[in-house]
N, C-alpha and C positions, 0 to 999 in steps of 0.2 A: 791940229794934225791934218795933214793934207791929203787928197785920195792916194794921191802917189804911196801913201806913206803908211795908210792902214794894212794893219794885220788882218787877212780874214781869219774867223773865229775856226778854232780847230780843238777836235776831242782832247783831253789831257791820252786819254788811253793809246789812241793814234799817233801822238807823238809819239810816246814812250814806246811804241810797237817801230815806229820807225828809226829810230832813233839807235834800238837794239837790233836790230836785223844790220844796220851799217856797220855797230861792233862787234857782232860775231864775224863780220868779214875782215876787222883789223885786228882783233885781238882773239889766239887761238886757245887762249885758257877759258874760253868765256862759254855756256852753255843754255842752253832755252829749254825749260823744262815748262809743259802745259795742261792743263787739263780740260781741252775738249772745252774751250770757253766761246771758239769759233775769230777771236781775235786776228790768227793769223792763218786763218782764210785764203787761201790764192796768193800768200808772199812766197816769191822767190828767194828764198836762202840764197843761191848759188852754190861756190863750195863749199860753204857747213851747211846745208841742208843736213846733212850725218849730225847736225848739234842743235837741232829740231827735235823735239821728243814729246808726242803727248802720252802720258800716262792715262790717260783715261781721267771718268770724275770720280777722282781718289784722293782729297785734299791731303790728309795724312800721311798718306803715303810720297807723296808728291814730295812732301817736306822730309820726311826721313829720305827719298832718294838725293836730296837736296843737302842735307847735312853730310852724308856719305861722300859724295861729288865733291863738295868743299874740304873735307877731311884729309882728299887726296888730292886736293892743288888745285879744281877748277873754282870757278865763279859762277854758280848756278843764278839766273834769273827766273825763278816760279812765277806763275800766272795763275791768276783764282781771282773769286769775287771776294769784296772786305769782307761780306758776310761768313762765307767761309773759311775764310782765312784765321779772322778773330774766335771762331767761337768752333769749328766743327775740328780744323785742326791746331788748335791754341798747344794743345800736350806736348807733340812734335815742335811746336816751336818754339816752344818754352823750354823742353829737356835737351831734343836734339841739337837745336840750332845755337839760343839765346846763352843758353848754358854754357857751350861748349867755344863760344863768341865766333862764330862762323861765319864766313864774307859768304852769306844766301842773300840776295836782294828778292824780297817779296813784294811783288807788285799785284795790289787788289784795287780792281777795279768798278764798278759800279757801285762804290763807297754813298754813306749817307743815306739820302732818298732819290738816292738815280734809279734805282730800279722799283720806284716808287708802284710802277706797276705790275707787279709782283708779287707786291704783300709784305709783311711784316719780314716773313721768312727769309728774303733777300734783300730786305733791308741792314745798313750796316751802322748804326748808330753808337756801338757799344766798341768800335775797334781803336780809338785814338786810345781811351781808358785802358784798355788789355793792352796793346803795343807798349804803351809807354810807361807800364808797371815790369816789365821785365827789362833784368840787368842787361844792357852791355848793346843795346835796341835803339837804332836812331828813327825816328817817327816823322816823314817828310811828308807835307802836304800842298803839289805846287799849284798857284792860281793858274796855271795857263801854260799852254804849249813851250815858249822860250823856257820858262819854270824847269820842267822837265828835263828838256836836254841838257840845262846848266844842272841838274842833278846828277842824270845821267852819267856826265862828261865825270863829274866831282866823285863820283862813286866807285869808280877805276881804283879812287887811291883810299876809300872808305874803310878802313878797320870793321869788322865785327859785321853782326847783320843790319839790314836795312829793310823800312816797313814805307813802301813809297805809296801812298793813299792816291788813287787817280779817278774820273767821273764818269761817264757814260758817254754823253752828247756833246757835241762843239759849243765851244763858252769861247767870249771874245779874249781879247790881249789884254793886259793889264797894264797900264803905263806907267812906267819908272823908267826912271835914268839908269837907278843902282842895279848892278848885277846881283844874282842871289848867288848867296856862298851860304851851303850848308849849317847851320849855326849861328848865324847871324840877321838878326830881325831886319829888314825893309821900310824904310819911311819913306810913303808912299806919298803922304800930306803932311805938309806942318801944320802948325796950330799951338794952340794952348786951351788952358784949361780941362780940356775935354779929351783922351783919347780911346781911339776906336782900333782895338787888336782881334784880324779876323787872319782866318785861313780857310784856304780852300777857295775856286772860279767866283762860287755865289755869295759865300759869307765877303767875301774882301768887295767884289761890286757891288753890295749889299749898303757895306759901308764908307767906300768911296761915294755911291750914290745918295745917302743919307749923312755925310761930310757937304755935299752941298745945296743940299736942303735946309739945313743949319744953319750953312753961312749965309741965306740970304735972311734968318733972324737975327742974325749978330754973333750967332754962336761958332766958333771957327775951329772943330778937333783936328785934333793930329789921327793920322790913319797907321795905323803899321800892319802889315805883310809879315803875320808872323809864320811862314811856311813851315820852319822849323819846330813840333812840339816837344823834341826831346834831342838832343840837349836844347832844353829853353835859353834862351838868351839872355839873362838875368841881368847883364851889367845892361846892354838897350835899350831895355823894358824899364829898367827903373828912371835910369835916363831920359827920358822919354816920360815918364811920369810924375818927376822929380818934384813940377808943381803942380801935377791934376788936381783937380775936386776930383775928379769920377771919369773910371776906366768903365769903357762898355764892351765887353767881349762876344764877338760872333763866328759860330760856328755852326757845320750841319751835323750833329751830333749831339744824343743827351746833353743837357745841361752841365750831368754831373760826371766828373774826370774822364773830360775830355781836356781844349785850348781852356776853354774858363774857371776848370780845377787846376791849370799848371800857374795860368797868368796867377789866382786867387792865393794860391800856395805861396808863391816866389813873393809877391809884395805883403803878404802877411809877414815875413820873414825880414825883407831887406826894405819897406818902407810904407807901410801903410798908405795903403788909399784905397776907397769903397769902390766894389769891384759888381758891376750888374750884367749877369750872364747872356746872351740873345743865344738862344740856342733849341732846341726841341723839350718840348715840358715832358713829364715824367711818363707819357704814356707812349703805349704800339701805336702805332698810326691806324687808325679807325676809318679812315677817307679813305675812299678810293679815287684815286687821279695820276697822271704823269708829273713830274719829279716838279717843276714850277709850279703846278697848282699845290701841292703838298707843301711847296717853299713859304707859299703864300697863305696857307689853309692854318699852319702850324708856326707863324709869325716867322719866320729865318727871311726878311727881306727891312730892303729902307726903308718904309713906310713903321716897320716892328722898332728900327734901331732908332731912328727919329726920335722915333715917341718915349722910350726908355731914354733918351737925354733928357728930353724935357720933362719927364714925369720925375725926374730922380737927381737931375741937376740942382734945383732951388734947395735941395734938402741941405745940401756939402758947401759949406763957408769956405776959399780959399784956405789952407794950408795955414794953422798960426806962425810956424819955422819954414820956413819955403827952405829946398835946401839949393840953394843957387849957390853959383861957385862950385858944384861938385861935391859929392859925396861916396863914400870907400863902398864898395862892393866884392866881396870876395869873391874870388873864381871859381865858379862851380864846377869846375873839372878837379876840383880837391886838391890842388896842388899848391895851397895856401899863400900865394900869393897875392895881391889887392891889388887892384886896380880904381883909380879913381877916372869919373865919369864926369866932365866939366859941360854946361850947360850950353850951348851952339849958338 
């Protein structure tokens, strides 16, 4: 990549903040509902400044004005931290929103360990698991600025609600060819034997950057961009894994049902293969540091995902049945149809 050609690195939040200010100007059903998060700070609306709204810091309420709005024909977009979002107003978004399948896009931002200086309390570890246990809930997590706006842009025409997970600080570009489409996983690296499914700025550089770490021992994974944790991508995922020894999952979130309880669920089901979590171990964060020392403190980096290849690769014999040539995969949108997934 050339100078010409680098992306500078830019906040996931600050996209999605500008991104939304440009579609309240072209589309008049669309609403910004806030709570005093300070995000939009000195932006110009123009004419819907009138569809600027902060409610104050009132998550709950935020969310029932939110299902209301939608009930009556708008497209509210809420603004809150994931911390509160998953856990202070979880009731509201479960009964009001999820329930009732309302086009609310929730955008929570300083997700993970971004506001790792802050404490526990604003820590959001626990919201991929809540989001993507309720019906009718799409759970989008984008690596990176373009990320966003192709969600963004995809979301106009999104059925039901939406749970768009975004970060604090500026995280670079992610380089792909493929464009993301909501639902569909991202091959970011090819490879074999080995694949590395992350989400989120830092888990996916994490594993990009420890994909080549690897390959200068011989070891060459496949990387996937799984942005998308609900609807998981089941038929690309397995595709994709069709002849792994060992899937390594990284994400900034508990271990447990987040990205490494959907990937561990879905190949328990449609094809076995031993699945090793990279993720936050079972406890509150005890450190006090800014969100990269906590990354690094609490193992969520390349040097973590590295070493979980090689600690856990030599264990897994290739595959006795490889399933080459493709293999049936049902469509997890229930509509009983199969699709078969042929090997690239």
């Amino acid at each position: 990549m050339t100078e010409a050609t680098v992306v500078p690195a830019r906040a996931t939040r600050e996209a999605y903040r500008d991104r939304l200010v440009a579609q309240l100007a072209e589309q008049a059903k669309l609403i910004c509902l806030d709570t005093d998060t300070g995000l939009f700070g000195g932006v110009d609306f123009g004419p819907a400044a009138d569809r600027y709204v902060n409610l104050g810091i009132a998550e709950q309420n935020l969310m029932g004005v939110a299902a209301g709005m939608a009930a009556a024909g708008w497209t509210p977009y809420v603004n809150t931290f994931a911390a509160f979002a998953a856990a202070r107003a979880i009731e509201a978004v479960k009964i009001d929103i999820a329930y009732n399948a309302l086009p609310v896009r929730i955008a929570a931002t300083h997700s993970g360990l971004a506001a790792g200086h802050l404490g526990p309390t604003h820590q959001a570890l626990e919201d991929l698991a809540v989001m993507r246990a309720l019906p009718n809930m799409t759970v989008v997590v984008p690596a990176d600025a373009a990320a966003v706006e192709a969600v963004m842009e995809q979301a106009t025409r999104l059925p039901g609600p939406l749970y768009l997970r975004l970060g604090r600080k500026a995280t670079p570009a992610v380089p792909t060819a493929e464009p993301l489409v909501i639902g569909q996983v991202q091959m970011l690296r090819p490879g074999h034997e080995v694949v590395l499914v992350a989400c989120g700025p830092h888990p996916v550089r994490a594993a990009l950057a420890a994909a080549e770490e690897l390959a200068a021992e011989g070891i060459e994974p496949v990387v996937l961009n799984m942005h998308t944790v609900k609807p998981l991508d089941v038929a690309g995922l397995c595709a994709a894994t069709a002849d792994a020894r060992l899937v390594v999952t990284v994400e900034e979130h508990w271990r447990g049902g987040g990205l490494g309880s959907a990937v561990t669920e879905t190949l328990a089901e449609h094809g076995p293969v031993p699945v090793v979590r990279v993720g936050m171990p079972d406890t509150f964060a005890s450190y006090v540091g800014g969100h990269e020392p906590l990354l690094d403190h609490y193992g969520i980096s390349a040097p973590a995902v590295a070493a979980a290849v090689r600690e856990h690769l030599p264990r897994f014999s290739p595959p006795a049945n490889p399933r080459r040539g493709g293999h049936p995969v049902v469509d997890p949108n229930g509509s009983g149809r199969v699709r078969r997934e042929v090997e690239q």
